[in-house]
NUKETOR-989616 format. One record per residue: residue in three letters; x, y, z of N, C-alpha, C, O in turn; residue number from 1. Coordinates in steps of 0.001 Angstrom, whole numbers, plus 500000, padded with zeros to 6 digits. Layout:
<nodes>
NODE/ALA/X/Y/Z/X/Y/Z/X/Y/Z/X/Y/Z/NUM $
...
</nodes>
This chain:
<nodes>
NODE/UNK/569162/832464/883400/568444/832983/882227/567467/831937/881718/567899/830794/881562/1 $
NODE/UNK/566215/832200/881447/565131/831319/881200/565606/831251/879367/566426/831965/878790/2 $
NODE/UNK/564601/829935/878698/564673/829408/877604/564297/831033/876728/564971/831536/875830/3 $
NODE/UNK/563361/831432/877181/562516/832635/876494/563487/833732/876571/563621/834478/875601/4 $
NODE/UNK/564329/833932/877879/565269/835543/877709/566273/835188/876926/566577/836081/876135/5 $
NODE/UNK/567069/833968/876825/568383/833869/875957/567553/833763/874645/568153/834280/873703/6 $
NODE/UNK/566349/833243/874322/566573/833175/872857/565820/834747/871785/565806/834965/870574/7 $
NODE/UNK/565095/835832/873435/565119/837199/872873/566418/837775/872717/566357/838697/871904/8 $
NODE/UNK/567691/837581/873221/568699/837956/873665/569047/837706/872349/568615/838493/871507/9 $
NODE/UNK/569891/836572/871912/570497/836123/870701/569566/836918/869585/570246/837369/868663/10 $
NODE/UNK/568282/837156/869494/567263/837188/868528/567892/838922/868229/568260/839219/867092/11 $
NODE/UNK/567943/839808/869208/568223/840961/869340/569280/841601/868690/569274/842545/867900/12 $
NODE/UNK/570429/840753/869279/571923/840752/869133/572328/840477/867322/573161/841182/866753/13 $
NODE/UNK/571595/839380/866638/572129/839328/865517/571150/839971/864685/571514/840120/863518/14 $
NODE/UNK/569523/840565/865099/569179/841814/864245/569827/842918/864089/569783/843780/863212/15 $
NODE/UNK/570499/842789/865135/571822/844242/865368/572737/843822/864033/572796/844275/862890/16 $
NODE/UNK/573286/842951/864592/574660/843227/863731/574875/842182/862172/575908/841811/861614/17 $
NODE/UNK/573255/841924/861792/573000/841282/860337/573660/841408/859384/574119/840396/858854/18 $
NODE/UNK/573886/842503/858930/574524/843313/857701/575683/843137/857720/576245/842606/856763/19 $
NODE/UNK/576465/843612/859017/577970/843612/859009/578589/842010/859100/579656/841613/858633/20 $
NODE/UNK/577920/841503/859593/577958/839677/860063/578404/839397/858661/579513/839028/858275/21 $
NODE/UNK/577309/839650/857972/577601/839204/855984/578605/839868/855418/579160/839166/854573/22 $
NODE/UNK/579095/840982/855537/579965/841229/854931/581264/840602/855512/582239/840328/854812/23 $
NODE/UNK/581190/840396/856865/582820/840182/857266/582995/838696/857164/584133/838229/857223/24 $
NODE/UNK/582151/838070/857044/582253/836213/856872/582097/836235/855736/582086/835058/855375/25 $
NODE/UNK/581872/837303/854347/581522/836756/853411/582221/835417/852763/581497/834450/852523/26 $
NODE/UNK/583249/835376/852557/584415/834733/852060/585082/833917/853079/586041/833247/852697/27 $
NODE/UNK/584716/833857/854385/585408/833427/855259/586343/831678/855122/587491/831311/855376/28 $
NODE/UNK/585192/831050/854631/585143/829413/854053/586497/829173/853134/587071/828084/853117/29 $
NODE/UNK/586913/830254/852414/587675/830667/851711/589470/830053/852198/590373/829547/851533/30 $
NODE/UNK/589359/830362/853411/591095/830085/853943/590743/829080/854873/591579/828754/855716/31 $
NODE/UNK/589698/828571/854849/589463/827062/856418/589229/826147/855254/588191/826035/854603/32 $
NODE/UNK/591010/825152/855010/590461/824175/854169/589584/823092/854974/588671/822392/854535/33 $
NODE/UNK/590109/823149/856260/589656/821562/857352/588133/821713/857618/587371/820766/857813/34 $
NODE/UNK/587774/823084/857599/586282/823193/858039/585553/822997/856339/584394/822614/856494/35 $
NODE/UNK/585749/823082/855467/585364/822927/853718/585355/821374/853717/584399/820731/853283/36 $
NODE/UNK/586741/820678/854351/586600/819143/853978/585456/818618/855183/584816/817586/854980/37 $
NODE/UNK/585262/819425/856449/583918/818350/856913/582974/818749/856460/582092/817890/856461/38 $
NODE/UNK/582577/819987/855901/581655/820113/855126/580896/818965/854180/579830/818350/854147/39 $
NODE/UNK/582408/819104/853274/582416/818357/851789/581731/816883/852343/580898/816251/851693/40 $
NODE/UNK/582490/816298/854261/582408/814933/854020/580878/814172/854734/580509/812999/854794/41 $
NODE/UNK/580058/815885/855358/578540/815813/856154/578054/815683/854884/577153/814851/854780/42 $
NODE/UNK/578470/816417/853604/577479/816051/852707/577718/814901/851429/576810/814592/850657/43 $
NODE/UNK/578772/814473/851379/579349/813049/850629/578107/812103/852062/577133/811659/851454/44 $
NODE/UNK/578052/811922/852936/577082/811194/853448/575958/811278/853553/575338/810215/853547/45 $
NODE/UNK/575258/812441/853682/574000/813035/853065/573584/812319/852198/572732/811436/852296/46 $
NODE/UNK/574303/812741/851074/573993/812046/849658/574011/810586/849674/573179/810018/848967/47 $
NODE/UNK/575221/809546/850704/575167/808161/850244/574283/807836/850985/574328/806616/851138/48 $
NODE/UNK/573509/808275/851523/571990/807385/852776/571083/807321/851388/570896/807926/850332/49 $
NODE/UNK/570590/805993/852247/569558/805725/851105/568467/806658/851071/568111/806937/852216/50 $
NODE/UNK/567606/807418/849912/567368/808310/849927/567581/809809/850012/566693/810657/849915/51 $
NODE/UNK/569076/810059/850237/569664/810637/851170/569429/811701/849856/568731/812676/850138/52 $
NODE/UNK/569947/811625/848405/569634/812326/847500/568670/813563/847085/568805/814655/846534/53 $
NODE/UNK/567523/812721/847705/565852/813727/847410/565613/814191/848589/564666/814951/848792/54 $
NODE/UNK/566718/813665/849854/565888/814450/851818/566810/815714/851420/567863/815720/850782/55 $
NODE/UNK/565743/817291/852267/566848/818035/852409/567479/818197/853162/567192/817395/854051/56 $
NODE/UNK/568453/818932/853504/569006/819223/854805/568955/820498/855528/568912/821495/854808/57 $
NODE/UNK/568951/820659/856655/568619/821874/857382/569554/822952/857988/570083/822525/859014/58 $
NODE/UNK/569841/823938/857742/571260/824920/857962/570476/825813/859388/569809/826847/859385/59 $
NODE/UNK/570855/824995/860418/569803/825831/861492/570595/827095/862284/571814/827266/862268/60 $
NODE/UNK/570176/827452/862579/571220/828864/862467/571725/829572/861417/572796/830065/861770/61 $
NODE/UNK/571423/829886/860159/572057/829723/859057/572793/831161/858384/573311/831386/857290/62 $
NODE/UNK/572487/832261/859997/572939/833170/859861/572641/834030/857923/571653/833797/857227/63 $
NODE/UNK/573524/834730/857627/573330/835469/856343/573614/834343/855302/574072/834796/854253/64 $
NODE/UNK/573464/833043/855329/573146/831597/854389/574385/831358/853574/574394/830590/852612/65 $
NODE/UNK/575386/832009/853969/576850/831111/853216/576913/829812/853623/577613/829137/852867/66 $
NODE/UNK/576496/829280/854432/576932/827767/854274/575993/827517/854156/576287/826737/853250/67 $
NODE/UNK/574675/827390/854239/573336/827368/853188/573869/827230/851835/573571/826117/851403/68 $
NODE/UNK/574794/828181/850675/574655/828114/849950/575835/827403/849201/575887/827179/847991/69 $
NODE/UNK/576865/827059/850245/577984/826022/850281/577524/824649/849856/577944/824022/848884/70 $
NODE/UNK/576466/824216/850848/576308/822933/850685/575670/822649/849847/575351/821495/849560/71 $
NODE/UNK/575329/823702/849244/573646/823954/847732/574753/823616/846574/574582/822614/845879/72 $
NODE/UNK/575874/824451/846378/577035/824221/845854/577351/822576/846013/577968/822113/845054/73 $
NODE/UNK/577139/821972/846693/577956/820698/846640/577041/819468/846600/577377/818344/846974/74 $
NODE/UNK/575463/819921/845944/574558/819136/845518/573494/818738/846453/572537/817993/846241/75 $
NODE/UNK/573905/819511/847776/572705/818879/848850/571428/819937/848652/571586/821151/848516/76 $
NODE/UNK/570198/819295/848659/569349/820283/848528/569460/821134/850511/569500/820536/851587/77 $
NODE/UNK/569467/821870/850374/570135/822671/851850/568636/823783/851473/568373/824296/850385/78 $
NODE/UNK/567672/823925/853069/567417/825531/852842/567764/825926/854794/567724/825182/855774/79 $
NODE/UNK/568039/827204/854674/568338/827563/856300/566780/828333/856930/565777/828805/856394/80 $
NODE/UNK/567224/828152/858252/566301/828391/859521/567349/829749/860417/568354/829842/859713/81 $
NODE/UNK/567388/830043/860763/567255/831399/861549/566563/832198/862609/565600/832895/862289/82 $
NODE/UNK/566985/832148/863862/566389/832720/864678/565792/834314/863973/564662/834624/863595/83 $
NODE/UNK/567003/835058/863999/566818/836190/863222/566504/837052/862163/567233/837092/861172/84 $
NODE/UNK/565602/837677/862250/564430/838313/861179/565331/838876/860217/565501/838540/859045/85 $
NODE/UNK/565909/839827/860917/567002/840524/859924/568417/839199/859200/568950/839381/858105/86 $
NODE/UNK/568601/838525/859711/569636/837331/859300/569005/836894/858058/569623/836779/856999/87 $
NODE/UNK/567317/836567/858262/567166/835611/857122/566946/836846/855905/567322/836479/854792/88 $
NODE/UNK/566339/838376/855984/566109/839168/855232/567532/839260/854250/567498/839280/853019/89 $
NODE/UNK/568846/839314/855123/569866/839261/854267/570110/837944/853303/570227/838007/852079/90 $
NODE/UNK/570151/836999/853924/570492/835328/853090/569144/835784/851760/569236/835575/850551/91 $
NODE/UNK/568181/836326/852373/567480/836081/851382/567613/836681/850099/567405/836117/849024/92 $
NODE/UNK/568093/838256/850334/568867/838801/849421/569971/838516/848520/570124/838796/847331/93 $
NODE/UNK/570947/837694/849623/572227/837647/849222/571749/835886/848167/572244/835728/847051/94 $
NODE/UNK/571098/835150/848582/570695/834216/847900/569324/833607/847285/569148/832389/847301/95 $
NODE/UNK/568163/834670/846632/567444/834734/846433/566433/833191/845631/565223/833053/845455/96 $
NODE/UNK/567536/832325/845338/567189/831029/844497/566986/830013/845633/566194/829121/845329/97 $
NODE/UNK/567607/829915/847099/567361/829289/847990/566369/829566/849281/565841/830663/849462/98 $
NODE/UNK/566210/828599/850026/565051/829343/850281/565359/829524/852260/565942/828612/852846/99 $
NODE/UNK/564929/830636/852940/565107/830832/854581/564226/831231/855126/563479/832133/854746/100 $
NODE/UNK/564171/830607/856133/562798/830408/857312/563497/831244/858715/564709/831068/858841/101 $
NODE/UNK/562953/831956/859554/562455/832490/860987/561879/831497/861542/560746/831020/861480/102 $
NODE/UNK/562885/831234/862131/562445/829768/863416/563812/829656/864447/564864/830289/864353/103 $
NODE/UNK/563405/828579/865507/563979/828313/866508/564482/826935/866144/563775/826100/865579/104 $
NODE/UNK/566103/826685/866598/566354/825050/866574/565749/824618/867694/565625/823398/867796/105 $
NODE/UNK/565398/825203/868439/564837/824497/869688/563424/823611/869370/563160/822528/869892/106 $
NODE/UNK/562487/824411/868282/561143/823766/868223/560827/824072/866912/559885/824822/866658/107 $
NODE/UNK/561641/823477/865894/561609/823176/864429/559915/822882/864111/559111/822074/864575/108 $
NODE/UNK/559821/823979/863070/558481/823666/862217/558756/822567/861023/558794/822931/859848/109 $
NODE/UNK/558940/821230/861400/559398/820255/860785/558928/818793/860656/559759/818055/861186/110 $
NODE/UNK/558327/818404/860355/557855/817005/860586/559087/816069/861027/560293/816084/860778/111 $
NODE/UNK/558200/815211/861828/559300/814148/862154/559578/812879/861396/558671/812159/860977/112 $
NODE/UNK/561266/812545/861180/561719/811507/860517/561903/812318/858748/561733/811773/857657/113 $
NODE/UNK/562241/813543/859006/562065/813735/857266/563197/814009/856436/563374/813640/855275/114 $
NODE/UNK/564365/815088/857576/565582/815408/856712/566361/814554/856475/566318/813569/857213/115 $
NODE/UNK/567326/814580/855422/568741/813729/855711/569771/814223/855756/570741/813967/855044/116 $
NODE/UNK/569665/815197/856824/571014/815793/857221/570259/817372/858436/569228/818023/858266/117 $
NODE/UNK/570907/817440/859124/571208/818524/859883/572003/818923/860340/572737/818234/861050/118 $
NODE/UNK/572348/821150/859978/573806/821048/859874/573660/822754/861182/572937/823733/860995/119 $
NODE/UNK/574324/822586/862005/574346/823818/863328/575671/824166/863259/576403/824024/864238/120 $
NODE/UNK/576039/824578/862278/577476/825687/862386/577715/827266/863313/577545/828438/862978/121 $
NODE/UNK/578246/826532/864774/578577/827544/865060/577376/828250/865692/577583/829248/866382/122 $
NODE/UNK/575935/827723/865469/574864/828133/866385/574373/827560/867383/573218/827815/867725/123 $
NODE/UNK/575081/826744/867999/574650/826508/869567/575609/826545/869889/576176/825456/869979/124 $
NODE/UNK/576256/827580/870197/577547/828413/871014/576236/829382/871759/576509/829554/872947/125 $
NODE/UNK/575585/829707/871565/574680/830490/872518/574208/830410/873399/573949/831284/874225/126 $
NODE/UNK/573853/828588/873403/572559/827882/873660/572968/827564/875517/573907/826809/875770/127 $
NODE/UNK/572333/828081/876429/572802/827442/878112/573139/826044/878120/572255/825321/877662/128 $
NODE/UNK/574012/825565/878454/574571/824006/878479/573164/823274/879248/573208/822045/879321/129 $
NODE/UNK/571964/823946/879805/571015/823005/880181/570405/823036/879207/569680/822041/879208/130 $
NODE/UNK/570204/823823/878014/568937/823710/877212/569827/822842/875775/569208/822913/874713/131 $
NODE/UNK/570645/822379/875748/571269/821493/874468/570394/819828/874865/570137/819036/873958/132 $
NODE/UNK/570183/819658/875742/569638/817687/875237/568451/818418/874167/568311/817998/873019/133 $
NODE/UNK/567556/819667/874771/566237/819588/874073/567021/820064/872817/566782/819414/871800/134 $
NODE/UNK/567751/820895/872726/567894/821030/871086/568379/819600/870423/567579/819146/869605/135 $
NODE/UNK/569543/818839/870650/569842/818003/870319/568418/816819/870203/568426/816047/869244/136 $
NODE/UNK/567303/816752/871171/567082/815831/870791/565717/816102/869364/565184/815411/868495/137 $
NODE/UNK/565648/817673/869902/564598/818360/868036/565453/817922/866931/564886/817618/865881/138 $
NODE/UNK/566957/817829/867015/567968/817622/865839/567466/816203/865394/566922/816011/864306/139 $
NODE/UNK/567690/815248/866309/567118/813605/866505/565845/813779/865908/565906/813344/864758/140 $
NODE/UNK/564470/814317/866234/563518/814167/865803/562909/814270/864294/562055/813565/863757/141 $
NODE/UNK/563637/815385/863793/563422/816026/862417/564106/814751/861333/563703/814569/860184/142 $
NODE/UNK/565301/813890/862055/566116/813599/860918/565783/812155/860701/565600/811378/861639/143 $
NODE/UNK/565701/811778/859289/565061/810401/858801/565953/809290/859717/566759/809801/860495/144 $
NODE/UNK/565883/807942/859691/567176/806984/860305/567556/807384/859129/566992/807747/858097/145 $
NODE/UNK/569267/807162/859705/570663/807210/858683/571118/808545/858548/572274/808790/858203/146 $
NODE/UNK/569959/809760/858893/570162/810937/858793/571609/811032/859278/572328/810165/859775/147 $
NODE/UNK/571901/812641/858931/573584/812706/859720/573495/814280/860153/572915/815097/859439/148 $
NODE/UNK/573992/814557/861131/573914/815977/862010/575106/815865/862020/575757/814825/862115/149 $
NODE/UNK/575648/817434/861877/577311/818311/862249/577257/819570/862372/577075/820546/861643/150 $
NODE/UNK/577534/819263/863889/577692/820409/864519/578919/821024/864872/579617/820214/865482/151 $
NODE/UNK/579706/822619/864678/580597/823054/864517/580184/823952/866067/579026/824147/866436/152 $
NODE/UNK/581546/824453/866888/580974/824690/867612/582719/825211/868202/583668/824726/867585/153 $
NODE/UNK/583048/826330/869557/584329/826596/870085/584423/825565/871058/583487/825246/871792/154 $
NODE/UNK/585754/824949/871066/586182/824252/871890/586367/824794/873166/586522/826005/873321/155 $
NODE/UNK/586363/823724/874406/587160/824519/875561/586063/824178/876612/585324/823201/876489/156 $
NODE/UNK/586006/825089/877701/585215/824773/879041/584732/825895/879636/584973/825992/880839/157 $
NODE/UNK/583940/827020/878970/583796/828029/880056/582537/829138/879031/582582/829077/877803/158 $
NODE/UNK/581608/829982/879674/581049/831106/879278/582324/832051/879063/583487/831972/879459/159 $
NODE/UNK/581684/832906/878335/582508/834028/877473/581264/835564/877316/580444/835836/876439/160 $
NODE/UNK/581493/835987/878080/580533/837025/877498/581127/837983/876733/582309/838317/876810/161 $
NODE/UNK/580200/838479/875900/580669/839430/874630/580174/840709/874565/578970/840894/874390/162 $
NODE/UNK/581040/841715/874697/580108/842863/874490/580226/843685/873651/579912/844867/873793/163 $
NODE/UNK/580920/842945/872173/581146/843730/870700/581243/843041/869895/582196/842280/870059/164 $
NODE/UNK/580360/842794/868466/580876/841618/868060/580138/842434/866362/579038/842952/866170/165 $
NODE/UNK/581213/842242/865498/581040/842438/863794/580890/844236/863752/580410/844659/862700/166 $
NODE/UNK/581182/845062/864575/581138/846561/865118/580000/847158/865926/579599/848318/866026/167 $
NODE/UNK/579644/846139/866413/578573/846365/867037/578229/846139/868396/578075/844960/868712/168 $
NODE/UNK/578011/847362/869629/577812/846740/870685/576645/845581/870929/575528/845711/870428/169 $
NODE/UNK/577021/844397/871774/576258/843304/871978/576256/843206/873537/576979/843967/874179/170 $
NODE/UNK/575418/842238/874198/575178/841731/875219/574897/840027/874864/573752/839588/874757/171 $
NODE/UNK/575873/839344/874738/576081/837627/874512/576658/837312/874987/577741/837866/875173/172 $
NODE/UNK/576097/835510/875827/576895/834803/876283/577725/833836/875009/577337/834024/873856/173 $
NODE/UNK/578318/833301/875136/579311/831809/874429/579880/831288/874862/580946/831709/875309/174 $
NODE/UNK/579385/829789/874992/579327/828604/875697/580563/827617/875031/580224/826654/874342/175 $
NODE/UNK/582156/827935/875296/583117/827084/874746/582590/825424/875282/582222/825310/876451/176 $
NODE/UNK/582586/824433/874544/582319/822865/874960/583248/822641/874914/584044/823483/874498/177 $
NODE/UNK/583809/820968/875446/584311/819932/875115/583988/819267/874472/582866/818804/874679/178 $
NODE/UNK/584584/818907/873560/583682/817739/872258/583350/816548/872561/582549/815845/871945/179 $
NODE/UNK/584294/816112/874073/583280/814944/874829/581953/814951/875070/581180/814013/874876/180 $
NODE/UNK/581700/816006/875489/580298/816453/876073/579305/816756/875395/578135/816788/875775/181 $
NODE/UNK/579879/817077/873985/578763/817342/873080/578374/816284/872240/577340/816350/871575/182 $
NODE/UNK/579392/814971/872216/579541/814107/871906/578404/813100/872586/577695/812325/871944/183 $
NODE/UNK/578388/813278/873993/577888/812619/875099/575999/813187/875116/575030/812529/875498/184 $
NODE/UNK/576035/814681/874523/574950/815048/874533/573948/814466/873586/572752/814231/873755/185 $
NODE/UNK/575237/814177/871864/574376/813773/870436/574065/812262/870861/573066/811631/870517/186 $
NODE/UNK/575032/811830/871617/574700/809936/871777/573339/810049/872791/572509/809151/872652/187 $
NODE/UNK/573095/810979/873684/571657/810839/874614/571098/811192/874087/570265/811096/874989/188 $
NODE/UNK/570273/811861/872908/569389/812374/871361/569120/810963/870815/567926/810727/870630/189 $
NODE/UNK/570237/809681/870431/570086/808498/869789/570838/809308/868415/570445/809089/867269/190 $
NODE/UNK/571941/810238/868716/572964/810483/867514/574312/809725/867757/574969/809969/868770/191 $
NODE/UNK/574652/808971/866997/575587/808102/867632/577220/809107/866491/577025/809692/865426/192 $
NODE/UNK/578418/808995/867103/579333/809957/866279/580401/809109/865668/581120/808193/866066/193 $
NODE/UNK/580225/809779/864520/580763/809245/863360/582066/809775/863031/582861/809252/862250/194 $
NODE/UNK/582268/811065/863811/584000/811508/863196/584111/812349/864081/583104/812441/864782/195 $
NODE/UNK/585281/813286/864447/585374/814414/864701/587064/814976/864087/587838/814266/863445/196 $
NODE/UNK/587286/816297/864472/588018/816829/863837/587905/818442/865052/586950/819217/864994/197 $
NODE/UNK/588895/818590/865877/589764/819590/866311/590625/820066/865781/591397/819326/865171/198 $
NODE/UNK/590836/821420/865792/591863/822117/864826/591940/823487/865511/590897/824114/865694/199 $
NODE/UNK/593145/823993/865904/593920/824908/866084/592799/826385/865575/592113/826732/864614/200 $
NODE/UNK/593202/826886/866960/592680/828708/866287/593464/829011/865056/594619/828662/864815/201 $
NODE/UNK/592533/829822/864199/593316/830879/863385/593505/832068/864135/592937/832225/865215/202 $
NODE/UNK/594462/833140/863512/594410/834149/864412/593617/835255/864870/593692/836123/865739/203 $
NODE/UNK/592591/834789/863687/591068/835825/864257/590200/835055/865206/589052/835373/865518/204 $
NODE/UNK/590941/833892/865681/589935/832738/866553/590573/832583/868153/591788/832464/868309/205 $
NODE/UNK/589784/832594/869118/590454/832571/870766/590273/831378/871016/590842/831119/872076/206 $
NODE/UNK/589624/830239/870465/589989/828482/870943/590438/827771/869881/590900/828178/868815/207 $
NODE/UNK/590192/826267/870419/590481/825567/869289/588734/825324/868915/587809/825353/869726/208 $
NODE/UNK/588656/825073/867378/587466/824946/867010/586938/823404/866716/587811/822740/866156/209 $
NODE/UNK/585972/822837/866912/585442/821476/867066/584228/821051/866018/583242/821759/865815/210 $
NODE/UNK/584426/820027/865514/583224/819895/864184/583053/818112/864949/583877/817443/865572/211 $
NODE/UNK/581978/817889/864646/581472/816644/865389/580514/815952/864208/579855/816843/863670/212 $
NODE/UNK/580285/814868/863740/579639/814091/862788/578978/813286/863506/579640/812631/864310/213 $
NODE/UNK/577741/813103/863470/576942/812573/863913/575430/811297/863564/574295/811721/863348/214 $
NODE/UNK/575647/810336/863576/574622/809844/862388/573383/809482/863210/573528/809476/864432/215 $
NODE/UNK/572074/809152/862656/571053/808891/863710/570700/807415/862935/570495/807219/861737/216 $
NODE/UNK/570706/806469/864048/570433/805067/863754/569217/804521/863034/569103/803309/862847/217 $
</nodes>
């Protein structure tokens, strides 16, 4: 699959199922205390980089903008990016005071050296294991030194294709990692890793799930 068919593919798939996506994650954050505390601790560092206060940070993938509006909640200036037209039409609704962009993590409309923080929850599970250095190293490019990237992502070793997802028929791949490897991917970007944290499926979850902290030198 070329760079251009997976990212019409994904683009397709979550105009489909926008609406229902938001309602069924609304609250989700709600019962994951471990995924709330790396939250809490990407943006306790955010904030202590020098400058780190006035850079914003970037929610790339940011789906219908609950964790967009999580981290807005916890003082980081946060706005999200979104492949999907219909994704950002909802965040925009559902959070009208923050602000969401139609774009690619792959080729961020972003100047370089500016954020202090970049945050991919759970959106490069899509991405072909050849096309992550280039995303990872757009992550590297956008983010000031000291910046900090965390990426959330399914654990494990294998494609997964999907062909129903929030009630909706789909056609998606999902790319389970090893957190070595993604680890191995943020250190070839010049993201060097600062924490991680594995944790057990819940029972609406088929792996273990992986959050990775990442700082750029």
């Amino acid at each position: 699959m070329t760079a251009s068919s997976y990212l019409a593919s994904v683009r397709a798939c979550y105009d489909a199922v926008a609406v229902d996506c938001a309602r069924l994650l609304g609250t989700d954050l709600a019962g994951k205390p471990l995924d709330r505390a790396m939250l809490g601790a990407f943006a306790e560092c955010v904030r202590g980089e020098r400058g780190g206060p006035g850079r914003a940070v970037a929610d790339l993938g940011c789906g219908p903008g609950r964790v967009t509006a999580h981290l807005d909640a916890l003082g980081v200036r946060t706005f999200g990016v979104d492949l999907s037209p219909a994704m950002v039409a909802v965040a925009r609704r559902a959070y009208p005071g923050l602000r969401f962009e139609v774009g690619s993590m792959a080729a961020l409309d972003v100047a370089d050296g500016v954020l202090g923080g970049v945050l991919a929850w759970y959106s490069t599970g899509h991405t072909p294991p050849s096309e992550l250095p280039r995303v990872f190293g757009e992550f590297a490019r956008v983010l000031a030194p000291g910046g900090h990237v965390l990426v959330a992502f399914e654990a494990g070793d294998e494609r997964v294709r999907l062909d129903h997802a929030y009630g909706h028929p789909v056609d998606l791949d999902v790319y389970r990692t090893p957190p070595d490897r993604i680890a191995a991917l943020l250190a070839g970007a010049g993201l060097a890793e600062a924490a991680r944290l594995v944790r057990e499926p819940t029972p609406h979850e088929a792996s273990q799930q992986a959050f990775l902290l990442a700082r750029k030198g």
